[in-house]
C-alpha positions in Angstrom: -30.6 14.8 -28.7 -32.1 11.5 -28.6 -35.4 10.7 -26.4 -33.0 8.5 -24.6 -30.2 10.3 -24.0 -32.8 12.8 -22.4 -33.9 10.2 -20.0 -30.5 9.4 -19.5 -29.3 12.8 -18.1 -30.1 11.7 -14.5 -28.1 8.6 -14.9 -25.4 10.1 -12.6 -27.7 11.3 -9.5 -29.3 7.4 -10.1 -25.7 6.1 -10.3 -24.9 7.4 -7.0 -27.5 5.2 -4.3 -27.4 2.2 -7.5 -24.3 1.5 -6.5 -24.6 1.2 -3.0 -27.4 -0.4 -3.6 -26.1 -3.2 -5.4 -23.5 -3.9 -2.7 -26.2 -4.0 -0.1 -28.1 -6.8 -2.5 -24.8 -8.7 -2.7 -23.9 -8.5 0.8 -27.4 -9.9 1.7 -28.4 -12.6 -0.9 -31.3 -14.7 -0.8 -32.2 -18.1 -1.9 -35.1 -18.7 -4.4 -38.1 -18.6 -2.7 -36.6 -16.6 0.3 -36.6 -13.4 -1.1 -38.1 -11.4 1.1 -35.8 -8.3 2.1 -34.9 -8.0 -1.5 -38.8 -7.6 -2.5 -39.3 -5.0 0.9 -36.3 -3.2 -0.8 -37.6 -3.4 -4.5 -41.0 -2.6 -3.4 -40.3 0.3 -1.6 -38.0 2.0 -3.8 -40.5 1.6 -6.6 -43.1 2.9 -4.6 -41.1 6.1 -3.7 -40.8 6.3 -7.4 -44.2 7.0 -7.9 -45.1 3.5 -9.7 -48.1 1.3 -8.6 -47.1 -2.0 -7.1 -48.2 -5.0 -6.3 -46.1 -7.4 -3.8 -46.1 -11.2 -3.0 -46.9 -12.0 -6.8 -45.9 -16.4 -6.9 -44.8 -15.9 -3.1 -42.1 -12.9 -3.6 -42.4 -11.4 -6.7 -43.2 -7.8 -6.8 -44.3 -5.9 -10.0 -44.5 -1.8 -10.5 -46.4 -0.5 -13.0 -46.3 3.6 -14.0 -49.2 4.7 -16.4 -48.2 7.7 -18.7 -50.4 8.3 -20.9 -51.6 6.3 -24.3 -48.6 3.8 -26.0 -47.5 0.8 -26.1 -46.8 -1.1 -22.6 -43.6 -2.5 -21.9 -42.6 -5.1 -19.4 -39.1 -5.0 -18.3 -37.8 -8.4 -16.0 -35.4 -8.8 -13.1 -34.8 -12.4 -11.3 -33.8 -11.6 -7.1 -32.6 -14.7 -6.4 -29.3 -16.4 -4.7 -27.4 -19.3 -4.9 -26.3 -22.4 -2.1 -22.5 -21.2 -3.1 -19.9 -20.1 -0.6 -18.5 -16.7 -2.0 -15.0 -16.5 -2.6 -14.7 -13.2 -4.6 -12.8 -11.7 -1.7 -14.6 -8.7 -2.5 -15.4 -6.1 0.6 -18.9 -6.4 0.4 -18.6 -10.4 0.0 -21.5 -12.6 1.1 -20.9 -14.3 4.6 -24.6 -14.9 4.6 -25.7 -18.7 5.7 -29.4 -20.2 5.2 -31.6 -23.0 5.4 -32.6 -24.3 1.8 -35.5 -26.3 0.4 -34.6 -29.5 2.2 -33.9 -28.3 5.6 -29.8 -28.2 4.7 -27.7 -25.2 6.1 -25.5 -24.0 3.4 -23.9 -21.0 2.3 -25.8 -18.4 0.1 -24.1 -16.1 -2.6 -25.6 -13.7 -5.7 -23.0 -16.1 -8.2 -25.3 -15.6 -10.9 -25.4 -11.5 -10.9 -29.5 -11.5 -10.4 -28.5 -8.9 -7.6 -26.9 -7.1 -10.8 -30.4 -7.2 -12.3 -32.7 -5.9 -9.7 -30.2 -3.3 -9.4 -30.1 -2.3 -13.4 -33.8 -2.8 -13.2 -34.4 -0.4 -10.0 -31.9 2.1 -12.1 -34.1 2.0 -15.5 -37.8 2.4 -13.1 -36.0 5.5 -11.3 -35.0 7.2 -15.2 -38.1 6.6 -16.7 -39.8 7.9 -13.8 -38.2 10.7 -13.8 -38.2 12.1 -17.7 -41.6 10.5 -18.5 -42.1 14.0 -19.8 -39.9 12.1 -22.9 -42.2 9.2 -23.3 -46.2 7.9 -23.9 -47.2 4.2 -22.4 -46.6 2.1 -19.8 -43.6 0.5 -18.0 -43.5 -2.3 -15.8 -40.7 -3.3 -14.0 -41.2 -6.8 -12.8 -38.8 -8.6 -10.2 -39.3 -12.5 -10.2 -38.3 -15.0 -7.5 -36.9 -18.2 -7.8 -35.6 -18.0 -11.3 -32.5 -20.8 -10.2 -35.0 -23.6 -9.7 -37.0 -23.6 -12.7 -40.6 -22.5 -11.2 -40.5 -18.5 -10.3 -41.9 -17.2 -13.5 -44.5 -19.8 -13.8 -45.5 -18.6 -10.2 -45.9 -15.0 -10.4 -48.2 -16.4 -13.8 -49.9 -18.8 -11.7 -50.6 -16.4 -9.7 -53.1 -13.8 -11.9 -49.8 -11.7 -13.3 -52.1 -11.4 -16.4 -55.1 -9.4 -14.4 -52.1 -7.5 -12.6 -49.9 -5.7 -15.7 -53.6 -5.8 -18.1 -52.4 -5.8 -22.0 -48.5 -5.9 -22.6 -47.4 -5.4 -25.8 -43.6 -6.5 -26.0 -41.0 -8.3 -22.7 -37.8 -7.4 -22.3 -35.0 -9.5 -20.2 -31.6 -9.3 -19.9 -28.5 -11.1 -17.9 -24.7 -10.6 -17.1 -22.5 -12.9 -17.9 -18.3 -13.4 -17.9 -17.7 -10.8 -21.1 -16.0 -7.6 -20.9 -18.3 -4.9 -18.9 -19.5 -2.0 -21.6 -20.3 -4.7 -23.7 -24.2 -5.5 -24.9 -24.7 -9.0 -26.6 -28.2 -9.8 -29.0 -29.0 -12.6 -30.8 -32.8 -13.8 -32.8 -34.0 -17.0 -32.4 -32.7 -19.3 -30.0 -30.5 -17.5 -27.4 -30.6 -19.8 -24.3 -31.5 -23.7 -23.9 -34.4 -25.9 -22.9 -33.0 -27.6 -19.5 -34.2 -30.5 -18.1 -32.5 -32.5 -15.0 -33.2 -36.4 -14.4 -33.1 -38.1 -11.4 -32.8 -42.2 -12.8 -33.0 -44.7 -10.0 -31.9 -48.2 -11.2 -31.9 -51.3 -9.4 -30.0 -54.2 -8.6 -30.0 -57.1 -6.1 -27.7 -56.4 -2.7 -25.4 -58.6 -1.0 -21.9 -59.0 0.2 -18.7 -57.2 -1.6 -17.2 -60.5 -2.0 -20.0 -62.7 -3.2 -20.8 -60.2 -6.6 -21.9 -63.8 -8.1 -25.0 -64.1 -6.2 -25.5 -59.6 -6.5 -26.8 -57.6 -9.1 -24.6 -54.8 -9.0 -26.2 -51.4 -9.6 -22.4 -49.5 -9.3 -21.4 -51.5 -12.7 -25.5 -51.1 -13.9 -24.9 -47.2 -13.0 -21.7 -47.0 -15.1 -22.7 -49.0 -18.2 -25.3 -46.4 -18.5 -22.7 -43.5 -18.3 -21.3 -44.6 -21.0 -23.7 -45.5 -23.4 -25.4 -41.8 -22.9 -22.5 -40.3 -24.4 -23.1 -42.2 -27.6 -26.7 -39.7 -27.8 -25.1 -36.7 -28.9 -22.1 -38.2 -30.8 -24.0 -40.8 -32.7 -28.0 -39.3 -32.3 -27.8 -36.2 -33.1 -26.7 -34.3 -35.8 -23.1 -33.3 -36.3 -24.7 -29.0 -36.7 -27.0 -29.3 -34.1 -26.0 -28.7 -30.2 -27.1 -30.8 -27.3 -25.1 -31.0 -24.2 -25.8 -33.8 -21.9 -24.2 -34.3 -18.4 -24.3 -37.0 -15.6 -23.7 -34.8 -12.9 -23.9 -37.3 -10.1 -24.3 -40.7 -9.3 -24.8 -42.4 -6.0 -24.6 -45.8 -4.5 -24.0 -47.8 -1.9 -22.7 -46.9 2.0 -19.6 -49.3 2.4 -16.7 -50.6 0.2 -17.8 -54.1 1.0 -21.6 -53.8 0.5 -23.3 -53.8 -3.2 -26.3 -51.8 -2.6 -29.9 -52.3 -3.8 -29.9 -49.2 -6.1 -28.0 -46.6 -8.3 -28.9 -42.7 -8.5 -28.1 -41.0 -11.2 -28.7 -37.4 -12.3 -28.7 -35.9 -15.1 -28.4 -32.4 -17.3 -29.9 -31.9 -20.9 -29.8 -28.8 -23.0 -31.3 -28.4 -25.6 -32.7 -25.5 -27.8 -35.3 -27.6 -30.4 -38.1 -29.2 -29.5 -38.2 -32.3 -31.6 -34.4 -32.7 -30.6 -35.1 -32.5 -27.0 -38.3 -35.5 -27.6 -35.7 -37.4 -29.0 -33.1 -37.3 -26.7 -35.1 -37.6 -23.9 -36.8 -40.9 -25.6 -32.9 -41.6 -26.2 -32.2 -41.6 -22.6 -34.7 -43.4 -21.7 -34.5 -46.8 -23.9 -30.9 -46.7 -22.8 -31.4 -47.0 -19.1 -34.3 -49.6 -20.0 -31.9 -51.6 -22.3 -29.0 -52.0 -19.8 -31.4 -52.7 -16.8 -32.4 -55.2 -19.0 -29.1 -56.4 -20.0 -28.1 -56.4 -16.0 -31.4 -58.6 -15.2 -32.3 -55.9 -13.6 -35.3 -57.0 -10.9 -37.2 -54.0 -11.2 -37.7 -51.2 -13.7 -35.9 -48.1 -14.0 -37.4 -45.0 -12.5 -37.7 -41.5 -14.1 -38.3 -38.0 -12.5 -38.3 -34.8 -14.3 -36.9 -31.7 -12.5 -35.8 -28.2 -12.4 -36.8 -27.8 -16.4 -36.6 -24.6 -18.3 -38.5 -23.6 -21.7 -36.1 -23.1 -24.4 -35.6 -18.8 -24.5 -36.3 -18.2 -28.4 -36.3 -14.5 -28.9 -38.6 -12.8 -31.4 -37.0 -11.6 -34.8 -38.6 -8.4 -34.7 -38.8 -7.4 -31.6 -34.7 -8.3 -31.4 -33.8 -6.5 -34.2 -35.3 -3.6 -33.0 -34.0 -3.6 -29.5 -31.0 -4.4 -31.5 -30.6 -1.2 -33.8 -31.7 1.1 -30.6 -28.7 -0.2 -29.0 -26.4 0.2 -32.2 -27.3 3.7 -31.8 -26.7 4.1 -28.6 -23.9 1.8 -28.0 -22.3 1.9 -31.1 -19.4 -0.8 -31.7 -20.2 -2.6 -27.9 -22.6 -4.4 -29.3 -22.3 -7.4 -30.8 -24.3 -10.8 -32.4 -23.9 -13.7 -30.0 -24.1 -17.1 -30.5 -26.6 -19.4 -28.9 -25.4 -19.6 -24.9 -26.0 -23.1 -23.1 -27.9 -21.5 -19.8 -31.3 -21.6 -19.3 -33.4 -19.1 -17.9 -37.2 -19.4 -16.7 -38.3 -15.7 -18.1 -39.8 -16.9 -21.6 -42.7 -18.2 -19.6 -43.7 -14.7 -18.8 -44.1 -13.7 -22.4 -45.5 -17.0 -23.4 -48.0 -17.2 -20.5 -49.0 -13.2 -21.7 -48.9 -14.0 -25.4 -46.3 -11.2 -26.5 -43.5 -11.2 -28.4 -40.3 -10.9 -26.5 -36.2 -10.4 -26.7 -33.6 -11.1 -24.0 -30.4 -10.0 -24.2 -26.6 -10.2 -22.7 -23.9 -7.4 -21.2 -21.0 -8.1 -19.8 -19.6 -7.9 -16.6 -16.2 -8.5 -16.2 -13.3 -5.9 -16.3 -12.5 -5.0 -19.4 -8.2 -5.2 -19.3 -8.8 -7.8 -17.1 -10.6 -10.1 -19.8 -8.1 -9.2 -22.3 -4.9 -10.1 -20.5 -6.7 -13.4 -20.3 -7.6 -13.7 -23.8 -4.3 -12.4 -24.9 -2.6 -15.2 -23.3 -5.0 -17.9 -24.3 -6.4 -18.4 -20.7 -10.2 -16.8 -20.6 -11.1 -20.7 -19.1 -8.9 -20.5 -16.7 -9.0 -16.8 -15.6 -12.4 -15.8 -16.5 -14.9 -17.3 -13.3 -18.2 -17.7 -14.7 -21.6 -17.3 -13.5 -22.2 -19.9 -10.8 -18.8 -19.8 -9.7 -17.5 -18.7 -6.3 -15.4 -15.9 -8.1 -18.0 -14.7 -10.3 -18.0 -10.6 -9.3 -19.1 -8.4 -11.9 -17.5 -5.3 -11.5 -19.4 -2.8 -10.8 -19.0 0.2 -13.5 -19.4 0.1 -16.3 -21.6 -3.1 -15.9 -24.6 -1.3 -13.8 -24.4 1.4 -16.3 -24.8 -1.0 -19.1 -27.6 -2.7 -17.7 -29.2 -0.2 -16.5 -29.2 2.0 -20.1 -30.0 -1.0 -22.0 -33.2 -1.4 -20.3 -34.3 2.4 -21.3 -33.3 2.3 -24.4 -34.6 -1.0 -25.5 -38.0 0.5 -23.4 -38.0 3.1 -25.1 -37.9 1.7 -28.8 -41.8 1.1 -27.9 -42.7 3.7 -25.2 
């Protein structure tokens, strides 16, 4: 028998509250920021488990650490927070859960990303580790992030002395469910998720009366000029074999049909997963909106702000092929080579901010038949809801299962 396959004999006692667990977590999500009956959950649970923790780590984050002797030390990640999405899964343990976000709004709150699927899988990998360490040397900590969603909860809990707290960490491990069959585990070297970067660009123009647009400069036909010419970046900018996704997502203007307004607000989506690509599209972007302000007669510059960015997640060939292989072994033909996803995730500042080498992974979570009458019938698209959506469920075997063994196992290719 395998060291993990020992550690994974009490999968079935841990199975048992995991799963109640996880529809607690989904039943009771919280927005980034607000995660404060997760953490009380998370913390307690670990500290039951016998692991030293610290809470309140860059506001919410919580981190256990258990110490077993001499080895390498291993930091497994979890994000904990929710969405402003109103569920729609129809699921019995659905989120009817309402908050207050950021900017004082009341809006519905939902786990549509599956992070409640992560604390879970992490809670589930602490609680088998803890309990066969007689199988492994080293250290393991299990670290829970806030406020992955918005860009900033990593760089907290790092802002925040995570460094003095876990000491020397020699490898990071992070993983995410996404809308592939459950069962299956997804790797991939090099770049894995994109750099993200939202714009907010206000343009201006001159106000005045719907019918007098001669003595206007209107910032609605300013706005749209400049939706148009950005599409030209990626067609005609970049190169046919490398991928960047731009998106206006919004644009706003105006109060009444018969008013031109003063100003235009657009904002905008980049992903990316070079650097030198992202410099240039973002310099791209920016003598556009400078040339048609320009071209509009514009009477005042354009204005730039940089929001909600993410680092680009580049995994580590080594450390991914190892992970890699220990999951071949275990998993046998569920595993597969992915190609680069479009999402963006906030965990690679961990790693980076700790100088270690990390990998971050995929496993699926939707059901399996399900996924394949879809495929079968050319409709994944339609059928399949995605993370962020209102419908996005993860079922909950074999996907906690999944999660939960590919965090030993990849642990313990170092432990």
């Amino acid at each position: 028998m395998s060291r993990a396959t020992d550690v994974m004999a009490g999968l079935p006692e841990v199975r048992v509250w995991q799963e109640d667990l996880y529809r607690d977590l989904h039943q009771h999500p919280e927005l980034s920021h607000q995660e404060h009956r997760t953490a009380k959950l998370v913390s307690d649970k670990l500290t039951a488990l016998g692991y030293q923790v610290t809470e309140g780590v860059g506001g919410t984050g919580v981190v256990g650490i258990l110490c077993n002797g001499d080895g390498a030390s291993v930091l497994m990640r979890a994000d904990m927070d929710a969405l402003p999405v109103a569920e729609a899964t129809g699921l019995s343990y659905a989120s009817t859960v309402r908050a207050t976000d950021a900017a004082g709004k009341d809006v519905p709150v939902m786990h549509a990303c599956g992070h409640d699927t992560h604390v879970t899988c992490l809670l589930g990998a602490a609680a088998l580790l803890a309990d066969g360490r007689e199988h492994w040397q080293g250290t393991a900590i299990a670290l829970f992030q806030p406020a992955e969603e918005v860009g900033g909860g990593a760089a907290g809990m790092v802002a925040d002395g995570l460094a003095d707290i876990v000491g020397k960490v020699d490898v990071a491990l992070g993983q995410h469910v996404g809308p592939a069959p459950a069962g299956l585990v997804g790797t991939r070297s090099g770049p894995v998720l994109a750099a993200a970067d939202s714009i907010r660009v206000t343009v201006y123009g001159r106000g005045g009366h719907g019918s007098m647009p001669h003595a206007c400069i209107d910032p609605v036909v300013l706005a749209a000029m400049i939706v148009v010419r950005l599409q030209t970046i990626v067609s005609r900018e970049v190169a046919p074999n490398e991928t960047v996704v731009l998106t206006v997502g919004s644009i706003n203007s105006g109060a009444k049909s018969n008013i031109i307004g003063d100003r235009a607000v657009l904002e905008l989506n980049l992903r990316t997963y070079d650097q030198a690509i992202r410099t240039a599209v973002i310099a791209a972007i920016k003598r556009i909106v400078v040339a048609e302000c320009q071209a509009s007669d514009s009477p005042k510059e354009p204005e730039f702000e940089f929001y909600d960015q993410f680092p680009v997640t580049d995994n580590d060939e080594a450390v991914t092929t190892r992970a890699h292989d220990a999951f071949v072994e275990h998993f046998g033909e569920r595993v597969l080579t992915i190609p680069p996803v479009s999402g963006s995730e906030d965990f690679s500042d961990i790693p980076r901010a700790l100088g270690v080498p990390y990998t971050y992974w995929m496993f699926g979570g939707i059901d399996a038949a399900e996924f394949t009458r879809a495929a079968e019938a050319g409709r994944i698209n339609q059928d399949i809801p995605v993370n962020h959506s209102p419908t996005f469920g993860p079922v909950i075997q074999p996907t906690l299962d999944t999660g939960t063994e590919a965090l030993v196992v990849a642990a313990l290719s170092w432990l």
